[in-house]
N, C-alpha and C positions, 0 to 999 in steps of 0.2 A: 364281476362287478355286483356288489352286494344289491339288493331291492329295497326299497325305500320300504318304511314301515306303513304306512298308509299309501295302498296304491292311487295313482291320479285318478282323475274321477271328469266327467263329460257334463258338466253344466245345463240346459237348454231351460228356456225361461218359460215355454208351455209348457200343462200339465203337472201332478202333483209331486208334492217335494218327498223326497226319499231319502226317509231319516237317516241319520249318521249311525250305519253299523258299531262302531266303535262307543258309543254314546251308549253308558252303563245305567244310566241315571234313570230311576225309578218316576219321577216326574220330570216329563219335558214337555216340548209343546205337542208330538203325536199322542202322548199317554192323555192330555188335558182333552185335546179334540175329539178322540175316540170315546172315554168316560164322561164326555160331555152330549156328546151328540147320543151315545146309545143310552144315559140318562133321562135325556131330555124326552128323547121318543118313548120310553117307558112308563115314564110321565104322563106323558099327553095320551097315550091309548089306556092306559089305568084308569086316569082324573074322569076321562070323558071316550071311553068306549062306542058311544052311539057314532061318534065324527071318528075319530082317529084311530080307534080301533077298526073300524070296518075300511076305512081308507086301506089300511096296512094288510089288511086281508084280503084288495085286491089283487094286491102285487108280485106274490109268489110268481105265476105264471110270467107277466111281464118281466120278472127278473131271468126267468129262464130263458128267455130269450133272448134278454140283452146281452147275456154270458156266452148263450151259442153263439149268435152274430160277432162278439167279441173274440173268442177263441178260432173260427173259421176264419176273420178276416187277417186277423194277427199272424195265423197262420200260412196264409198266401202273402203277408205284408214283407216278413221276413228274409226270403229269398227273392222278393221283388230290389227289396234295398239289398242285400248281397250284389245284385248284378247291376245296381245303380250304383253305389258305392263304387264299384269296380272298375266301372267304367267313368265312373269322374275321373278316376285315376287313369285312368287305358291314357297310354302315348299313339295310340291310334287313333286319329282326329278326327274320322266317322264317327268311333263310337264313343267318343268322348264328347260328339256334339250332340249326341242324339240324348244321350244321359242326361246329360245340361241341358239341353233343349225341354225333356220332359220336367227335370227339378225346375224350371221357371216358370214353365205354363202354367204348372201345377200348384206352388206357392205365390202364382200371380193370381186366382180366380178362387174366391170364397169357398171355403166347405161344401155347405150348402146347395150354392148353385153349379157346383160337379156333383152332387149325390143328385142331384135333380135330372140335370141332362144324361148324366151316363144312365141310369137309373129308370129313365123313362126314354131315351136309346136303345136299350138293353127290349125294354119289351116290345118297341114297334119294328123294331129292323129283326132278332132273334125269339123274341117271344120268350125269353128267356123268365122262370117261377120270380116272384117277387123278393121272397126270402137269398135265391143266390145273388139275382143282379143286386140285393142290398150290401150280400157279401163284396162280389167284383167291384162294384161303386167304390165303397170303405176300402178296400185293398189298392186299388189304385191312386187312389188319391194320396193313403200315406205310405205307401211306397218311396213316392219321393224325399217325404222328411227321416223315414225310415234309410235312405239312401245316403243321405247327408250324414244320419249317427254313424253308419257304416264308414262313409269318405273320412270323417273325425278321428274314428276310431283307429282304423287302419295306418293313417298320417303322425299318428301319436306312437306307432310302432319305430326304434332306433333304424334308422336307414344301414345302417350297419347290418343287423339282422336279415334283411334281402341280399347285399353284399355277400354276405358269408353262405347262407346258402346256393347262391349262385355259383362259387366259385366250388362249391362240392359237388358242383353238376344237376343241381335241381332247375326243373325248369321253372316258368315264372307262375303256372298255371301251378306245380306240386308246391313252389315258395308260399305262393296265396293261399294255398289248402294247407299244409301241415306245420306250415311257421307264422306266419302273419296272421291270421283268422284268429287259429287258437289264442295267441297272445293279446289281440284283441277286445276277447270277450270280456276280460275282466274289466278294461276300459268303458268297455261299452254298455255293460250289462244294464248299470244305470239308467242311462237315458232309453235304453230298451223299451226297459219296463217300463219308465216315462211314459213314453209313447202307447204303452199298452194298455197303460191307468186311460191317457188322454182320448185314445179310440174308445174305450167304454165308456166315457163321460159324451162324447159326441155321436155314441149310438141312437142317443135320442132326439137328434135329430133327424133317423129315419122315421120314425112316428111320422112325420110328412106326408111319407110317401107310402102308406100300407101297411109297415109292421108294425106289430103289436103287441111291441118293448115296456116295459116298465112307464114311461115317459106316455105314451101312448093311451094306457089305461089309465094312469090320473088323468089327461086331458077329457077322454071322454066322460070319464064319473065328475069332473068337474063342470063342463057344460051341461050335464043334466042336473045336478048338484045345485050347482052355485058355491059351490064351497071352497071356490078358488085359494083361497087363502090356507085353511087347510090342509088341501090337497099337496099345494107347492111345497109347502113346510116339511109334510110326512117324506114326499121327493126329495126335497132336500139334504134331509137329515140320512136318508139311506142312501143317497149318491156318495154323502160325505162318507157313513161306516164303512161302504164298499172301497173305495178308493184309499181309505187308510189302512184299513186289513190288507189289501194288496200291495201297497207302499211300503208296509211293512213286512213282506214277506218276501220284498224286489230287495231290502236290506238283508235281511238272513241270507239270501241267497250270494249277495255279492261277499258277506264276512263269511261264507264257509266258502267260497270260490277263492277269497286272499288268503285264508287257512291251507288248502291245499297247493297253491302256490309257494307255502313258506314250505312246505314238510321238505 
């Protein structure tokens, strides 16, 4: 059975939009966004160096951080939703409640006030460094949504495909690992990455709780400042470059991922 020329693709309405690989066109709306926003800011620190230039020169550091916090927790996120995923699906009714049980709690109770209580959990019962329990906090919490792309993904695989592996004598544990998963990714890579853009956009709201993210250092140069207005702006416009450069780089990924599916 032939492959459709554009493989399907996973939707989810958080987080930022992941242009169309296929899409040749020299201006579209990420080309407009990106040469707008890193215009705009060049602009503003050129025109007026004293405000926005020195704004932007706090930031290096804070970005380093949001990037580690981002890459550590993405990286525990991952195999969190693998085994959430999984287990939406498990015909074992333990562990298909317990998966479910955690994806509600979890999508029942604000960002926020989970990064707060685990987070500040974290340090009175384990004493756990601030920097990890920001990681642990961030990883469990999108775990869950990260469990749901998984459950998506996997469901979007021909039930036929388990079928026939099965009946070659795989069991269901090698079916999930070397036939389902791989075929998977391509589906899912999208909203992946979604999800990956959307955890570094909600890094900053650990600035809360101690670290001292990007989000973090405009706050405080703007309470001493006053220069709220500003400061949000310079935020702004670099939350936007970052999340498009990524957006776009979650696209290249998936058209060389349909590339070698076609070879």
């Amino acid at each position: 059975m032939s492959q459709p020329e554009h493989p399907p693709r996973i939707e989810i309405s958080d987080g930022a939009s992941i242009p169309d690989p296929w899409d040749k066109r020299l201006i579209n709306a990420w080309s407009i966004s990106l040469v707008g926003a890193v215009s705009l800011l060049t602009y503003l620190c050129v025109r007026y160096p004293d405000v926005y230039g020195k704004i932007l020169s706090l930031l290096p550091e804070g970005i380093i951080v949001t990037f580690k916090v981002t890459i550590y927790s993405f990286a525990a996120t991952v195999p969190i939703g693998v085994l959430v995923g999984i287990g939406r699906l498990s015909r074992n009714r333990f562990i298909n409640l317990i998966a479910s049980t955690y994806v509600e709690t979890i999508r029942g109770i604000p960002l926020l006030v989970q990064l707060f209580y685990i987070f500040f959990s974290l340090n009175q019962l384990l004493h756990v460094p601030d920097f990890l329990a920001a990681i642990i906090a961030l990883s469990f919490c999108y775990g869950a949504y990260m469990g749901e792309v998984f459950r998506a993904g996997i469901n979007a695989i021909n039930k036929g495909q388990t079928e026939a592996a099965r009946s070659l004598g795989f069991t269901r544990f090698q079916t999930m690992r070397y036939i389902i998963l791989p075929q998977a990714w391509r589906t899912i890579l999208p909203p992946i990455g979604n999800e990956c853009i959307a955890m570094l956009k909600d890094t900053s709201l650990l600035s809360v709780v101690a670290i001292t993210d990007v989000f973090r250092i405009a706050r405080e140069y703007a309470s001493v400042s006053y220069q709220y207005f500003e400061t949000y702006t310079v935020i702004a416009l670099v939350y936007l470059i970052i999340t498009l450069i990524l957006s776009k780089c979650v696209s290249v990924m998936e058209a060389r991922l349909s590339h070698y599916d076609k070879r």
